[in-house]
C-alpha positions as CSV (number, residue, x, y, z in Angstrom):
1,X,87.5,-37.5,-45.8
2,X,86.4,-41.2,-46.3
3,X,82.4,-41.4,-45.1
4,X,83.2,-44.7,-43.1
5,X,86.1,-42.2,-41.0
6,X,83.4,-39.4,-41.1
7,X,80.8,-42.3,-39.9
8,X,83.3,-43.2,-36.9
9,X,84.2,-40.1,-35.5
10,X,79.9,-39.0,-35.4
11,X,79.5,-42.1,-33.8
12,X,82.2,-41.8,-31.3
13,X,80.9,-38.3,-30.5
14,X,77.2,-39.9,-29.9
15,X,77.5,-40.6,-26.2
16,X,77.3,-37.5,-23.9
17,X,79.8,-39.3,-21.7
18,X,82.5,-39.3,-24.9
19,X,81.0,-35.8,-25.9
20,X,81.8,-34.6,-22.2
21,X,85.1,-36.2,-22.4
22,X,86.0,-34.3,-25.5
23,X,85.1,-31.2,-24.4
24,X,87.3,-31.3,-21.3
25,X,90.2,-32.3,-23.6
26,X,89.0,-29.3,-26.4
27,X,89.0,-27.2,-23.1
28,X,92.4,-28.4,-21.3
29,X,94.0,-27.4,-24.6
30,X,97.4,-28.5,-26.6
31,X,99.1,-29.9,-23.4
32,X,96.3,-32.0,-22.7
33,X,95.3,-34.2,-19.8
34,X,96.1,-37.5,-17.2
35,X,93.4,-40.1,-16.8
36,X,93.2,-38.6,-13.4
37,X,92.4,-35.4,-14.3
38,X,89.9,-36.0,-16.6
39,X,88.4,-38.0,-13.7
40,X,88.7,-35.7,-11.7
41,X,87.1,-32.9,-14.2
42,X,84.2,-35.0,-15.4
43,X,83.7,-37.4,-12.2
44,X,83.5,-40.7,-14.5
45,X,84.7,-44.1,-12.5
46,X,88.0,-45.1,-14.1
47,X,86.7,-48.2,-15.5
48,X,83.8,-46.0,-17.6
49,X,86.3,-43.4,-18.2
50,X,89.1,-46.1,-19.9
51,X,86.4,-47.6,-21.9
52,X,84.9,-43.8,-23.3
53,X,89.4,-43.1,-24.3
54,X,89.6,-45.7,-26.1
55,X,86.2,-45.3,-28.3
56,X,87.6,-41.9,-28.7
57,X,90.9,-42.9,-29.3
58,X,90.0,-46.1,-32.0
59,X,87.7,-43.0,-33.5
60,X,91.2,-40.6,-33.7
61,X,89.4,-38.0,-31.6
62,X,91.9,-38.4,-28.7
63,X,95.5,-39.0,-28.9
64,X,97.3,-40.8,-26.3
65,X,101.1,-40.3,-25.3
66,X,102.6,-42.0,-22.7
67,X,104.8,-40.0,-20.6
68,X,106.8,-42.3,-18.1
69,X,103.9,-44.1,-16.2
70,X,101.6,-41.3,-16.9
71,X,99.2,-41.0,-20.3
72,X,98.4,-38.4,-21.4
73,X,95.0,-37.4,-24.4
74,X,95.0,-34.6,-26.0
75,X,91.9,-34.2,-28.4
76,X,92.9,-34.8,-31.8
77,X,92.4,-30.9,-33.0
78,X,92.6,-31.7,-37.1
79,X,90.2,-34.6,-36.9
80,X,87.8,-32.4,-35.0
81,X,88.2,-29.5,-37.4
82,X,87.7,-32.1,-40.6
83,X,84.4,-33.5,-38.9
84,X,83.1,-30.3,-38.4
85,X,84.5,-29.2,-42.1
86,X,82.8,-32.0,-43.4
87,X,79.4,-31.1,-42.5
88,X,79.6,-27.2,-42.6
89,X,81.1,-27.6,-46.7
90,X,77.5,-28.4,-47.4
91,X,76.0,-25.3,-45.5
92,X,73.8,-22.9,-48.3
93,X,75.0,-25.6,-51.1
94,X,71.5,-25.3,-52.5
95,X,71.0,-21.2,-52.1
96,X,72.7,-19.1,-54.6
97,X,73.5,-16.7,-52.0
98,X,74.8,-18.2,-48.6
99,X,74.7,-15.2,-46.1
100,X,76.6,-17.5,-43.1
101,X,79.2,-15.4,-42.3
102,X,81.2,-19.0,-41.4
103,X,80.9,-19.7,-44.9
104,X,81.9,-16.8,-46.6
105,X,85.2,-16.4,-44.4
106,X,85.7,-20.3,-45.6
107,X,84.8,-19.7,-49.2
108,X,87.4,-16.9,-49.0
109,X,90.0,-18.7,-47.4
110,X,89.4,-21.6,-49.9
């Protein structure tokens, strides 16, 4: 992953608002959610709530489909795996012996 992409996607996650907003879609799963009901679930205004989608959106954290007159986010799974890849790669880098058990079932898948 590009830093600049890396940069973005931190960045977008920096608001608790768009941190909340991506946990309810992380929550709500594959089929994702309306506008409604992420309003509904975290009790933003719509006007907040529009603004915080399409941060996360421009960021590639949420992906929007529109379904008839209805859109519907979904979080963008792969981008949030590759952020948190991006960070955890470096875990123990400077130990010889790296006793995270997240790491060692990554070094062994790798």
């Amino acid at each position: 992953m590009e830093p600049e992409v890396v940069a973005q996607g931190f960045a977008a996650l920096g608001s608790e608002a768009r941190l909340q907003v991506v946990l309810t879609l992380v929550k709500a799963g594959q089929s994702g959610l309306s506008v409604g009901d992420i309003q509904s679930r975290t009790g933003m205004a719509a006007s907040t709530l529009a603004h915080h989608l399409k941060f996360l959106s421009s960021a590639g954290l949420v992906l929007q489909e529109k379904d008839g007159r209805t859109v519907i986010n979904r979080a963008a799974f792969d981008h949030l795996e590759n952020l948190a890849g991006y960070i955890l790669k470096e875990c123990c880098a400077d130990e010889a012996v790296c006793d995270q058990p997240h790491m060692a079932r990554r070094a062994a898948n790798d």
